[in-house]
Steps between C-alpha positions, in 0.01 A plus 500: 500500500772347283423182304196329296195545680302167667284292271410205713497500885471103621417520912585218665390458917262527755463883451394399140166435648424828655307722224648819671868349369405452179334848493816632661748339262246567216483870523889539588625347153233575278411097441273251606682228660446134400269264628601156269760456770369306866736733716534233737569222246782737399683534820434115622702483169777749544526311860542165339786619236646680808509195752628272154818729468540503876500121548682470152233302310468799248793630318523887418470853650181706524653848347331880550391567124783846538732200535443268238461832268838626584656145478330517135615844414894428615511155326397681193770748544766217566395329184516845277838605664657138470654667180666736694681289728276628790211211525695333817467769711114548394451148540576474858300804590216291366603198714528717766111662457322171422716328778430788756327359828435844618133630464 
């Protein structure tokens, strides 16, 4: 596998509860998963944020971490190359990425 390897694993759900998931998900990755988290506090939560942004009561966009890393890592670019001439172009790639309402 390609990448840094998992330090924390925070479950969140009703399969939380079932000891043969957090066996399951122990032994796959090598790390015990959290328990300071309620799993079910943690999705009534995601659901609340969700139906905010739906009825427009909260402002923002929920972003895949790959997203708001590759927003990061072309912004950074844009503001390096600005020298150049190029930082336009890199900018609105950014837009683009952090904009993007495909999952």
């Amino acid at each position: 596998p390609v990448g840094e390897p998992i330090s924390e694993i925070v479950m969140v759900g009703g399969a939380t509860h079932m000891v043969a998931v957090r066996k399951l998900v122990s032994n796959l990755f090598g790390v015990t998963p959290r328990r300071t988290v309620d799993p079910m506090e943690a999705v009534a939560l995601g659901a609340a944020v969700y139906g905010g942004m739906l009825s427009g009561e909260v402002q923002g966009r929920v972003m895949q971490p790959w997203q708001a890393e590759l927003g990061r890592i072309i912004e950074a670019m844009a503001a390096d190359d600005d020298s150049n001439g190029n930082g336009d172009q890199l900018q609105q790639a950014a837009a683009w990425t952090i904009n993007d309402e495909d999952e």
